[in-house]
OpenMM code with the backbone's topology and positions (N, CA, C; nanometers):
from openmm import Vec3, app, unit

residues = "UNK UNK UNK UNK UNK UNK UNK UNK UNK UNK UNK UNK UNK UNK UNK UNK UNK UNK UNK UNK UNK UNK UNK UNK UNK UNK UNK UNK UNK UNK UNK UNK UNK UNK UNK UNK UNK UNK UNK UNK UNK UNK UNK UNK UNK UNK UNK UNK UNK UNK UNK UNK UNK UNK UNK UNK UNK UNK UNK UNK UNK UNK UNK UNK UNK UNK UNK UNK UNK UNK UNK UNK UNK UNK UNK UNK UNK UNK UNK UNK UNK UNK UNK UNK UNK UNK UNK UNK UNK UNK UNK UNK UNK UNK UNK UNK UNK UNK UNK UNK UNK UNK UNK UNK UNK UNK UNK UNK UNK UNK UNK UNK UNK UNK UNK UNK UNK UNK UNK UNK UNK UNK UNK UNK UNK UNK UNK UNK UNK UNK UNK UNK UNK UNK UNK UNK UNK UNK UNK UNK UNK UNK UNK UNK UNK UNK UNK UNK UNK UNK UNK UNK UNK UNK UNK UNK UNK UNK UNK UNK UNK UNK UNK".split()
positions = [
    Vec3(0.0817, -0.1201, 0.0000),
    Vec3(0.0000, 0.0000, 0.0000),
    Vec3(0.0858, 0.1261, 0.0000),
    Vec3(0.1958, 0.1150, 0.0720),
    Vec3(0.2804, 0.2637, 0.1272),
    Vec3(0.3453, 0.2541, -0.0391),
    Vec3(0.3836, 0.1418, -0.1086),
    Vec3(0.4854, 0.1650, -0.2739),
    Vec3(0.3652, 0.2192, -0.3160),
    Vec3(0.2807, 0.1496, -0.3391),
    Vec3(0.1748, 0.1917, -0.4384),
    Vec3(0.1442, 0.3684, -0.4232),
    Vec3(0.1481, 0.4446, -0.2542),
    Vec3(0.1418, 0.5398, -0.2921),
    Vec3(0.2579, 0.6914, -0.2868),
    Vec3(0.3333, 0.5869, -0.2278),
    Vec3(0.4748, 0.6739, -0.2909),
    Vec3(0.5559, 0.5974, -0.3816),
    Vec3(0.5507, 0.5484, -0.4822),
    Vec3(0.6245, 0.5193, -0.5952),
    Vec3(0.7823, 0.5377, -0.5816),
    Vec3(0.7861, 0.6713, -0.5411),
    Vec3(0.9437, 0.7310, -0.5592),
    Vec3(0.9257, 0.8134, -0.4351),
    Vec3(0.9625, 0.6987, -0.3148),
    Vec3(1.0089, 0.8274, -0.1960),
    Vec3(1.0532, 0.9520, -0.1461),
    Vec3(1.1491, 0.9251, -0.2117),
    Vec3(1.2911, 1.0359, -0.2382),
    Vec3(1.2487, 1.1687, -0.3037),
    Vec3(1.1802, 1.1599, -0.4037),
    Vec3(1.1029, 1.2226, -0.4661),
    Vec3(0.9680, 1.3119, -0.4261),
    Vec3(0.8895, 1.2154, -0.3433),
    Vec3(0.7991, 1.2817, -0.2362),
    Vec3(0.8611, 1.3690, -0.1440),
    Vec3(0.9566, 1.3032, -0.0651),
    Vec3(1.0136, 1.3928, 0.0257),
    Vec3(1.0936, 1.5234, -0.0260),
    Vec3(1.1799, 1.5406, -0.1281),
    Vec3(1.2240, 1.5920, -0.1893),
    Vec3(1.0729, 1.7264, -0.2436),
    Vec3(0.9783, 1.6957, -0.2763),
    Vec3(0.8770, 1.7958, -0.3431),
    Vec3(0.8738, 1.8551, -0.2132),
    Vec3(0.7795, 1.7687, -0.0594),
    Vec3(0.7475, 1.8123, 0.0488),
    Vec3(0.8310, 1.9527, 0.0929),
    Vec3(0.9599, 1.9164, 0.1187),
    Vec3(1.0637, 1.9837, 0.1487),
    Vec3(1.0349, 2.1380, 0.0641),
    Vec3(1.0571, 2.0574, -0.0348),
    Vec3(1.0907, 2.1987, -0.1483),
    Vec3(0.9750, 2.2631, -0.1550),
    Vec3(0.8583, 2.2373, -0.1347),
    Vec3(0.7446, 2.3157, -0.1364),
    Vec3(0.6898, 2.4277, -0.0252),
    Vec3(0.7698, 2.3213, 0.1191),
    Vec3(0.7752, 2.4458, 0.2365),
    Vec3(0.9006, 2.5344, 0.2564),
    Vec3(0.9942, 2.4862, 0.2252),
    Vec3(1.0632, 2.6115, 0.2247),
    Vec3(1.0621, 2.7138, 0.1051),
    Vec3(0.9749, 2.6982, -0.0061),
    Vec3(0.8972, 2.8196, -0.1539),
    Vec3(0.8171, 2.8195, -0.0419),
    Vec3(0.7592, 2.8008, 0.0200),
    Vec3(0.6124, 2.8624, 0.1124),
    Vec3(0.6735, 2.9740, 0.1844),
    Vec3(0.7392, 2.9203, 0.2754),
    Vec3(0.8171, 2.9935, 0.3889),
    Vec3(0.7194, 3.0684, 0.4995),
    Vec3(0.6214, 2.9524, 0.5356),
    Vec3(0.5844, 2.9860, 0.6172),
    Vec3(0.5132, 2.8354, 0.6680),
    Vec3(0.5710, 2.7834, 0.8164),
    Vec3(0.5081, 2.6527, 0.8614),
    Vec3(0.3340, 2.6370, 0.8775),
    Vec3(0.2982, 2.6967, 0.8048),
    Vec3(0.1264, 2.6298, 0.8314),
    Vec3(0.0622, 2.4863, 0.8482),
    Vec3(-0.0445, 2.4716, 0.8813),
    Vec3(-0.0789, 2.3132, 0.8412),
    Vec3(-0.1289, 2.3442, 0.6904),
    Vec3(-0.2019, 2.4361, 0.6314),
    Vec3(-0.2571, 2.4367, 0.5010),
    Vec3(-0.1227, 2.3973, 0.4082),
    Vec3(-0.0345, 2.4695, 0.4309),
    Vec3(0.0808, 2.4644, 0.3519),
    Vec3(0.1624, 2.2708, 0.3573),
    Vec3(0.1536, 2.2555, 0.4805),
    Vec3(0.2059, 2.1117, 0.4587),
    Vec3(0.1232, 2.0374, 0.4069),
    Vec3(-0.0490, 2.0010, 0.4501),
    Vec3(-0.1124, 1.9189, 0.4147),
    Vec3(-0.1039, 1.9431, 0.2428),
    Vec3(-0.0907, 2.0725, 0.1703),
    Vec3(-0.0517, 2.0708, 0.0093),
    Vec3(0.0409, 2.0656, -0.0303),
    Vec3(0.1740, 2.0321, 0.0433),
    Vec3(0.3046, 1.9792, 0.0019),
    Vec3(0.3206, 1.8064, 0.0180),
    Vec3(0.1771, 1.7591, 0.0909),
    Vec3(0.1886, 1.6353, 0.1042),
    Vec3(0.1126, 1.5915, -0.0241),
    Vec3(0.0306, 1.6803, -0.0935),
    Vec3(-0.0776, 1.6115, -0.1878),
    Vec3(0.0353, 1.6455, -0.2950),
    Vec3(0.1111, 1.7303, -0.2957),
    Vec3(0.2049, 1.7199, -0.4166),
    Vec3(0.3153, 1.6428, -0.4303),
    Vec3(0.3853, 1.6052, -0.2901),
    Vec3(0.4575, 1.4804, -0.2634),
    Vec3(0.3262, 1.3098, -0.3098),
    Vec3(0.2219, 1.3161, -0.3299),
    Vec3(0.2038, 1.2104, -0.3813),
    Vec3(0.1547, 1.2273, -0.4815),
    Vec3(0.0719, 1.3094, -0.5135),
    Vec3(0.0429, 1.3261, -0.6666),
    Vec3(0.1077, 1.3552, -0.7854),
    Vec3(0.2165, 1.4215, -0.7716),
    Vec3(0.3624, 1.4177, -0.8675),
    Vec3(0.4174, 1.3341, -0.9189),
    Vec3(0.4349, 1.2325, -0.7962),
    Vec3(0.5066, 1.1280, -0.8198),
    Vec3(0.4038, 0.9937, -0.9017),
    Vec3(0.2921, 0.9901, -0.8601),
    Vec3(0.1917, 0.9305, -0.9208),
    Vec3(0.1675, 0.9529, -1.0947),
    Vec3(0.1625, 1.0738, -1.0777),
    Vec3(0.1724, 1.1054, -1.2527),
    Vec3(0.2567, 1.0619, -1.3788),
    Vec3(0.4175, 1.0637, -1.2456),
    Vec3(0.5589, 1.0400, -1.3752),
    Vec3(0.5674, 0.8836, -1.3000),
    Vec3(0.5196, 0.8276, -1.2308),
    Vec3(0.5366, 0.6657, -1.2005),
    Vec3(0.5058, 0.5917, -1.4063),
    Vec3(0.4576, 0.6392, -1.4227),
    Vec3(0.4867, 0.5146, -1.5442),
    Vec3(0.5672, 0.5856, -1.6477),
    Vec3(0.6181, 0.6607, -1.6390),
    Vec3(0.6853, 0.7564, -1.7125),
    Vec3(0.8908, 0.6876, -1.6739),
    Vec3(0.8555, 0.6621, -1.5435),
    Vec3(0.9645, 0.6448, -1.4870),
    Vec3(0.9860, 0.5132, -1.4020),
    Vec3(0.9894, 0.3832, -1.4850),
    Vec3(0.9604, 0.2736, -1.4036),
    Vec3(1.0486, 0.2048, -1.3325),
    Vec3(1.1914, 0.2514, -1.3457),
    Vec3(1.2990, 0.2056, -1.2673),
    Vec3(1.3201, 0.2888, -1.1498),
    Vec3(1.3784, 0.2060, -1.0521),
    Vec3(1.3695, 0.2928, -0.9099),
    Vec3(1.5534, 0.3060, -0.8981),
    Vec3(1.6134, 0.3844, -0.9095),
    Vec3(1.7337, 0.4150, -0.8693),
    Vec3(1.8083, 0.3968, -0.7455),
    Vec3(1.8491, 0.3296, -0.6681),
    Vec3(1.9441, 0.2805, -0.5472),
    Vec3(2.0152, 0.4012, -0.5189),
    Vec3(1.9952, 0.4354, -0.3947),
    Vec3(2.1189, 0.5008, -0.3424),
    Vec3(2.2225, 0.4201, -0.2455),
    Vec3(2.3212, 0.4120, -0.2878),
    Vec3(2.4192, 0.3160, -0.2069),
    Vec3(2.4336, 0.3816, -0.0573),
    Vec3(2.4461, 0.5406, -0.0202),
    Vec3(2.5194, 0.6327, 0.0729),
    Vec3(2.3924, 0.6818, 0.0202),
    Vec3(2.3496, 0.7853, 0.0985),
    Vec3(2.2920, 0.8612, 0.1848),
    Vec3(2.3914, 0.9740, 0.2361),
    Vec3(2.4983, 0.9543, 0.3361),
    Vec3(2.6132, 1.0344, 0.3466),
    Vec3(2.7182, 1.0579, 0.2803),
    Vec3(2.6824, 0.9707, 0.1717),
    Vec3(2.7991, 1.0174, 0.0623),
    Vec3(2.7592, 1.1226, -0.0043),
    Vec3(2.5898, 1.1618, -0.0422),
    Vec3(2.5134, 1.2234, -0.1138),
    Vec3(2.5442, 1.3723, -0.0406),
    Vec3(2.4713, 1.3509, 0.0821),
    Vec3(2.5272, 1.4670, 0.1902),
    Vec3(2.6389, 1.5574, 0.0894),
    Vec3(2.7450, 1.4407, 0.1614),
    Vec3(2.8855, 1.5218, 0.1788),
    Vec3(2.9323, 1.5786, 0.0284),
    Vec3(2.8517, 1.5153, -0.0921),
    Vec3(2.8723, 1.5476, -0.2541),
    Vec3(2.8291, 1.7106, -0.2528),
    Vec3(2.6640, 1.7162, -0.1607),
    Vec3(2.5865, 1.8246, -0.1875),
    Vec3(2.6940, 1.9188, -0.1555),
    Vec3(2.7820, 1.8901, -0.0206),
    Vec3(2.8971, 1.9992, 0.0257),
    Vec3(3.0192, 2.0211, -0.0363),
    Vec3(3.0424, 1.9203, -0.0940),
    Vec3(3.1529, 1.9641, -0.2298),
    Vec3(3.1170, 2.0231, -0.3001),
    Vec3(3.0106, 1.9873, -0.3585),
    Vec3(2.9088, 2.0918, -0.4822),
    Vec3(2.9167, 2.2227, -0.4578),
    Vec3(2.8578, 2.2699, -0.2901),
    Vec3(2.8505, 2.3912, -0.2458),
    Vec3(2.9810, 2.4847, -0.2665),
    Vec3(3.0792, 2.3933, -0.2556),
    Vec3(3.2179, 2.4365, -0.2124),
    Vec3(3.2982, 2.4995, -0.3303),
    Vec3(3.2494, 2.3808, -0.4273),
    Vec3(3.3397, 2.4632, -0.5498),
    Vec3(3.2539, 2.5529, -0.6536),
    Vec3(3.1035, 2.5717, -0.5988),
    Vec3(3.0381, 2.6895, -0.6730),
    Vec3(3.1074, 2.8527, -0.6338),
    Vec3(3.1353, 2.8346, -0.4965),
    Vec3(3.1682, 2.9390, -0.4487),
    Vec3(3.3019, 2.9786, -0.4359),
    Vec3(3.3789, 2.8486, -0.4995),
    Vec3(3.5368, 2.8629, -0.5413),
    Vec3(3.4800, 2.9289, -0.6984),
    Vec3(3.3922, 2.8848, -0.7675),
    Vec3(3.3966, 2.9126, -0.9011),
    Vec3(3.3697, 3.0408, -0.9456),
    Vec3(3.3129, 3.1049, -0.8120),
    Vec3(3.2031, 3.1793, -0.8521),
    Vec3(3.3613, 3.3173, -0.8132),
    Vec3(3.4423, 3.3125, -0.7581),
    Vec3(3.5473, 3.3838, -0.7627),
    Vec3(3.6791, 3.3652, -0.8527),
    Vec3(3.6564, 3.2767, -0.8867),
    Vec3(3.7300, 3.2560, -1.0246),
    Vec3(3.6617, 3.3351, -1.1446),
    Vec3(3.5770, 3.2818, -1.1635),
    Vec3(3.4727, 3.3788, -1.2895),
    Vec3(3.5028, 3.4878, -1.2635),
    Vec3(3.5119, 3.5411, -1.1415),
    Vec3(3.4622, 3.6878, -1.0959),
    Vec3(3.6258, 3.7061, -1.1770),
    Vec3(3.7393, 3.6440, -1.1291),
    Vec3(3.8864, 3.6589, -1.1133),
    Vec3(3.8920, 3.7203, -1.2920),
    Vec3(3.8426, 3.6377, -1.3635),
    Vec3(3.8470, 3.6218, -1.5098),
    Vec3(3.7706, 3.7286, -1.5499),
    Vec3(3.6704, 3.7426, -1.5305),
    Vec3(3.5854, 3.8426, -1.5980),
    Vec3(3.6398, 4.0314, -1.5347),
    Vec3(3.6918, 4.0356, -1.4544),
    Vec3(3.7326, 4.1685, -1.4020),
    Vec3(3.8933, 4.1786, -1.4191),
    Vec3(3.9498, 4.0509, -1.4365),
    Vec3(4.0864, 4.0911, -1.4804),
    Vec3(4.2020, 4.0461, -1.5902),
    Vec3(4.1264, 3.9423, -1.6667),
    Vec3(4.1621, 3.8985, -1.7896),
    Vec3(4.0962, 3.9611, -1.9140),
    Vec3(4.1772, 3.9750, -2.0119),
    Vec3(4.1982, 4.0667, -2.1530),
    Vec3(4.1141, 3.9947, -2.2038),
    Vec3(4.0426, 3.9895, -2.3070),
    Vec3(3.9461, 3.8987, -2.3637),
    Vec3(4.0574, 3.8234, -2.4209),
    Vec3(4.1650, 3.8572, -2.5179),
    Vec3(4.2932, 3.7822, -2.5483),
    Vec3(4.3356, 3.6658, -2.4964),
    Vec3(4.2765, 3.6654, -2.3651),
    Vec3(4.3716, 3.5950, -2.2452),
    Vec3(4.2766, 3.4787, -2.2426),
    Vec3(4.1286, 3.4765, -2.2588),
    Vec3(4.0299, 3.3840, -2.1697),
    Vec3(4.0341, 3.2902, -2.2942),
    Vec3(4.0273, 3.1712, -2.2588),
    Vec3(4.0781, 3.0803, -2.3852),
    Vec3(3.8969, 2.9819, -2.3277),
    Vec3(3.7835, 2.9941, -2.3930),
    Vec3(3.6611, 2.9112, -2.3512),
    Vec3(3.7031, 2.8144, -2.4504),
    Vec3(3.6446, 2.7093, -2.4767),
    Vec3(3.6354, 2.5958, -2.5215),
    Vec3(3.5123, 2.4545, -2.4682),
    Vec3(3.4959, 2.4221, -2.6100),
    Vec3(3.3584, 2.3307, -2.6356),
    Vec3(3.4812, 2.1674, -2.5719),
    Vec3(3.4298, 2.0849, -2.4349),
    Vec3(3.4971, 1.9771, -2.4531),
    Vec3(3.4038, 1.8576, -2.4416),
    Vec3(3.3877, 1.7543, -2.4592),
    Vec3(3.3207, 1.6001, -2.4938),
    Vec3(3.3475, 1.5734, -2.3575),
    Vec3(3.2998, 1.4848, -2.2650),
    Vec3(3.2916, 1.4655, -2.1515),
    Vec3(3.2370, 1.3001, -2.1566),
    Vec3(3.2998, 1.1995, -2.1772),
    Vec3(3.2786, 1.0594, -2.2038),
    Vec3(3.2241, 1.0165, -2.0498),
    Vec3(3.1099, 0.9391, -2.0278),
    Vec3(3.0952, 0.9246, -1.8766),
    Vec3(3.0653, 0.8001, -1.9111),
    Vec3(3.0446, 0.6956, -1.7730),
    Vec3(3.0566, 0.5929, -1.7545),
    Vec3(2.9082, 0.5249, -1.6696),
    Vec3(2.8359, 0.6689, -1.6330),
    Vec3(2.7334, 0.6232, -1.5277),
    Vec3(2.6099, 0.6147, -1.6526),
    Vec3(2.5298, 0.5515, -1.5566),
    Vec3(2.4285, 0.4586, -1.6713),
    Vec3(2.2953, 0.5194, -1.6276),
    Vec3(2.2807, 0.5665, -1.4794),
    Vec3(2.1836, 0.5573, -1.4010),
    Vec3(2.1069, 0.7106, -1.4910),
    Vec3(1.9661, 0.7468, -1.5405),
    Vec3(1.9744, 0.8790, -1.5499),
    Vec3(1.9540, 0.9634, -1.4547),
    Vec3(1.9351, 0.9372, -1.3348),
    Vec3(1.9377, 1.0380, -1.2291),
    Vec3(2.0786, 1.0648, -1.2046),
    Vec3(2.1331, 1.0188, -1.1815),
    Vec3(2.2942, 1.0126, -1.2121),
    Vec3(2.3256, 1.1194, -1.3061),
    Vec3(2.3279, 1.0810, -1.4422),
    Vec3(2.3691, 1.1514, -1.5481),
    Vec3(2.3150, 1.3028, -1.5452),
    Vec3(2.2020, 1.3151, -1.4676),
    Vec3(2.1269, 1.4428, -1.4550),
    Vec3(2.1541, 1.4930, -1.3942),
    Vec3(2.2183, 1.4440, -1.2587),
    Vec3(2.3180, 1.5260, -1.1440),
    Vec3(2.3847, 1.5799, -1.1665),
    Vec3(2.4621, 1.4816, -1.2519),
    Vec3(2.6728, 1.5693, -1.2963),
    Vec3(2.6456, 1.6683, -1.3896),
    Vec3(2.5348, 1.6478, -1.4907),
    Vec3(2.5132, 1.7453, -1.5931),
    Vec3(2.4695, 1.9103, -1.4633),
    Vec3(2.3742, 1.8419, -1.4382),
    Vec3(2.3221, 1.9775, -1.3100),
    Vec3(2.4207, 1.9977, -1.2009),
    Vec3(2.5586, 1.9592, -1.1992),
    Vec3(2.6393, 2.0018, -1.0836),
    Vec3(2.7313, 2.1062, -1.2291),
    Vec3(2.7786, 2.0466, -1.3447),
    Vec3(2.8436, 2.1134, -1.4051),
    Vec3(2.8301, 2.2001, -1.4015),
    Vec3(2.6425, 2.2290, -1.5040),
    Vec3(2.5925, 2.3816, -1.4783),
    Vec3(2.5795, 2.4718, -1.3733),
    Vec3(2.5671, 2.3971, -1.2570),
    Vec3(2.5524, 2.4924, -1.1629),
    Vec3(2.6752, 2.5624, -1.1459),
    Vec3(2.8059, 2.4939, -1.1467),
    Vec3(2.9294, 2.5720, -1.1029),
    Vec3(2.9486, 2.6530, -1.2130),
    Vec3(3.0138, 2.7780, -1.1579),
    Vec3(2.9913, 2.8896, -1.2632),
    Vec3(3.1102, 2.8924, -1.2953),
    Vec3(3.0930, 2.9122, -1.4472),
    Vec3(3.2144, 2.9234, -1.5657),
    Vec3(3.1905, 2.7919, -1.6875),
    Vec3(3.0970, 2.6951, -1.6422),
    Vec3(3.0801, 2.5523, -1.7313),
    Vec3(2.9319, 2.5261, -1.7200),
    Vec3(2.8971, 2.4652, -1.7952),
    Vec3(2.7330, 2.4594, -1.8441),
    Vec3(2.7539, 2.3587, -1.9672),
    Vec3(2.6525, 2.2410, -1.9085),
    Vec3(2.6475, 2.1211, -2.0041),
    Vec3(2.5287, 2.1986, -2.1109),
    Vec3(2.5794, 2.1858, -2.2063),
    Vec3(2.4762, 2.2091, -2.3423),
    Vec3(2.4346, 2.1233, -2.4207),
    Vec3(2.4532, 2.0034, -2.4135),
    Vec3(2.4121, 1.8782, -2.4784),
    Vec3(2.4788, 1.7731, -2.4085),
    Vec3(2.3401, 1.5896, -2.4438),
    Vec3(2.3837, 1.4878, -2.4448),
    Vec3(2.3896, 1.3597, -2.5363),
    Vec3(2.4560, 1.3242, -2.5309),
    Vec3(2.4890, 1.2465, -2.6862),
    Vec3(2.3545, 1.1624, -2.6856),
    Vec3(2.3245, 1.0892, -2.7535),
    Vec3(2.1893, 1.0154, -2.8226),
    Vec3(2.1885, 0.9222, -2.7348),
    Vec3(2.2929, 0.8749, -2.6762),
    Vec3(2.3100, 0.7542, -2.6746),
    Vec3(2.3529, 0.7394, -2.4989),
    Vec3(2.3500, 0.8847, -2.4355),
    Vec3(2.3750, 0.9534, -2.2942),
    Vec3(2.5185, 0.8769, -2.2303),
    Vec3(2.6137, 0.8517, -2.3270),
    Vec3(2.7680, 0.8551, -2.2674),
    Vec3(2.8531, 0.9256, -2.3103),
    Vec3(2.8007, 1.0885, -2.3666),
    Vec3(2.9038, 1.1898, -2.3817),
    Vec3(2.7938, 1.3377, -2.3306),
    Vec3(2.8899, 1.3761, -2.2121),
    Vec3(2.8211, 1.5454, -2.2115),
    Vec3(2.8875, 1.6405, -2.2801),
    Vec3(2.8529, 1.7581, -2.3544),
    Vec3(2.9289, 1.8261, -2.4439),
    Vec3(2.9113, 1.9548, -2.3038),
    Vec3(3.0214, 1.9917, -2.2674),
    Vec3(3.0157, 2.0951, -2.1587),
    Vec3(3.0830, 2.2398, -2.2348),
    Vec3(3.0552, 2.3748, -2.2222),
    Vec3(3.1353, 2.4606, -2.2593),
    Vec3(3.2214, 2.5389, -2.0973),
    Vec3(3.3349, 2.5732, -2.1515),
    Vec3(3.3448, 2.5892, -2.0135),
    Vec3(3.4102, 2.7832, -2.0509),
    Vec3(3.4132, 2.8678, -1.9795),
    Vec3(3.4116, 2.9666, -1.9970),
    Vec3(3.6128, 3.0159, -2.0198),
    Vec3(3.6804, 2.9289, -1.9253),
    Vec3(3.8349, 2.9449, -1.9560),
    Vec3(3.8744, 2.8112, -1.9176),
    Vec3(3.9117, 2.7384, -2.0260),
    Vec3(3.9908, 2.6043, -1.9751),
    Vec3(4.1286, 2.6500, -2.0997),
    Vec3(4.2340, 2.7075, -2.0295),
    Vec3(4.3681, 2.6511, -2.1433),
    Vec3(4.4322, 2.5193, -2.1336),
    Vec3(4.3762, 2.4074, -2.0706),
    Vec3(4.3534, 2.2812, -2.1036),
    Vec3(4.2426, 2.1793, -2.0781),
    Vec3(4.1536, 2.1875, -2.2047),
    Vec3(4.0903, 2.1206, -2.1977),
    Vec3(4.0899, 1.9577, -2.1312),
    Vec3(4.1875, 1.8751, -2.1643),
    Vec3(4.2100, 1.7670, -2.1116),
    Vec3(4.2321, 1.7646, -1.9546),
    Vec3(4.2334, 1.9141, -1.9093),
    Vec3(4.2452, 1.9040, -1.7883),
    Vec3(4.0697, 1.8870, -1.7138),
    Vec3(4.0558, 1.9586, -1.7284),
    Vec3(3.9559, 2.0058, -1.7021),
    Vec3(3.8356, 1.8700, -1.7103),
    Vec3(3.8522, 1.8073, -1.8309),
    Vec3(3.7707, 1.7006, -1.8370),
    Vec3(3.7683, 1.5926, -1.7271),
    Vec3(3.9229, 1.5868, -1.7550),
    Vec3(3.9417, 1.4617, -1.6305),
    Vec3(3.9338, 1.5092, -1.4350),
    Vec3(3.9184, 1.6409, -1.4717),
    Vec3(3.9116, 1.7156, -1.3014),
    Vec3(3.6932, 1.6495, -1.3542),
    Vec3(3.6809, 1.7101, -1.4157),
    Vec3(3.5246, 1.6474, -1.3926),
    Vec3(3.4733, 1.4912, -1.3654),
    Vec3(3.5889, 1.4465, -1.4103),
    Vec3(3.5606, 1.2551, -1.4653),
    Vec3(3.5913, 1.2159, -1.2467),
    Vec3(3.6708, 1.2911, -1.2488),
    Vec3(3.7497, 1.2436, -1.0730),
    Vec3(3.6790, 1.2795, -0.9726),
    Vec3(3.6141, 1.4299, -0.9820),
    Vec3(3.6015, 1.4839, -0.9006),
    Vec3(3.4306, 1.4956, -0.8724),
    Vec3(3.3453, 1.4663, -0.9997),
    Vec3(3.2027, 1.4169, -0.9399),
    Vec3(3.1686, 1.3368, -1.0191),
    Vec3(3.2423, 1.2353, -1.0965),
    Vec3(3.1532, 1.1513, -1.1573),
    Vec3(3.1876, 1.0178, -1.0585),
    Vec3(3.3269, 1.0170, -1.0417),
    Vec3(3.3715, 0.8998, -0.9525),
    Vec3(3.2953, 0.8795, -0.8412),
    Vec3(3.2634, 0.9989, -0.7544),
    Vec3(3.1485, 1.0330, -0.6792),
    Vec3(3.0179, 0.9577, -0.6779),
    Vec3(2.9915, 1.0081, -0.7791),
    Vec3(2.8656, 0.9682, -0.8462),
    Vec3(2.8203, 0.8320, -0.8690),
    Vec3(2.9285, 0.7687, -0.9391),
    Vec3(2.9340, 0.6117, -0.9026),
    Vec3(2.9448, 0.5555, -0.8256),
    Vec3(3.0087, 0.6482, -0.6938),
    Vec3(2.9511, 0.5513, -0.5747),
    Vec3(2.8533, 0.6022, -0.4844),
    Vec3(2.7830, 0.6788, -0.5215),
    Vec3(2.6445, 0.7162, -0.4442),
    Vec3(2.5499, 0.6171, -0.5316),
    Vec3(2.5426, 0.6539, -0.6419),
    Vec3(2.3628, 0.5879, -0.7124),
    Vec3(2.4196, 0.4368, -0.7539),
    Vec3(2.3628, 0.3377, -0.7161),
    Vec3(2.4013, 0.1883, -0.7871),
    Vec3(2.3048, 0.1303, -0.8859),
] * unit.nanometer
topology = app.Topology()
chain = topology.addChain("A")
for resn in residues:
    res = topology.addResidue(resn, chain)
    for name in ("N", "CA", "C"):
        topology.addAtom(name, app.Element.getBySymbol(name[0]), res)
């Protein structure tokens, strides 16, 4: 009875959450309609979405969200570094292929949505076949670097949070 009406837990809880803190204010009206959207959401994309994704860690996920945090706000002074004190001459952007290995698409939707989020890189496409992200990144004068800082630093991650 409880699968049948949360389909995708994670997902319920995840809307719940996200719906009271867009409220920002603890009411009961407000929760009892973050609970009908924690099940009715998920009810809708249940056949849309029939595989259930494993999380191996729980605290691995955590501690990813805090790396994530960490190097937006490293990035976000780098950009700043680049854009207020490099010559346009100087900023070398570049289109690089990003070969990944994870299968899961919640997975693949993460790293794509951690790329974009850190500022200076933004996934703009995925291959047909979802084992290449095409990322642009705003200054890489080595691309090969840069790829493999992504391949290490949240995809490896990544493979060991979602199984």
């Amino acid at each position: 009875m409880i699968r049948r009406l949360f389909p995708h837990p994670w997902l319920s809880a995840t809307l719940i959450v996200t719906w009271m803190l867009l409220v920002n204010q603890p009411a009961l009206g407000s929760l009892v309609f973050a609970v009908i959207l924690g099940i009715v959401i998920p009810l809708l994309v249940a056949p849309y979405w029939p595989g259930q994704t494993q999380l191996r860690s729980p605290l691995r996920l955590a501690a990813y969200v805090l790396l994530v945090i960490g190097d937006i706000v490293r990035a976000n002074v780098a950009v700043a570094k680049i854009v207020l004190f490099y010559r346009t001459d100087d900023i070398h952007s570049a289109w690089i292929a990003v070969p990944i290995e994870l299968t899961s698409p919640e997975a693949i939707s993460m790293l794509a949505g951690t790329i974009t989020l850190t500022p200076g890189t933004v996934v703009t496409d995925v291959s047909a076949c979802g084992r290449v992200l095409l990322v642009h990144c705003l200054h890489a004068p080595d691309p090969d670097a840069v790829r493999d800082e992504i391949k290490a630093r949240y995809e490896a991650r990544l493979k060991r949070i979602f199984a």
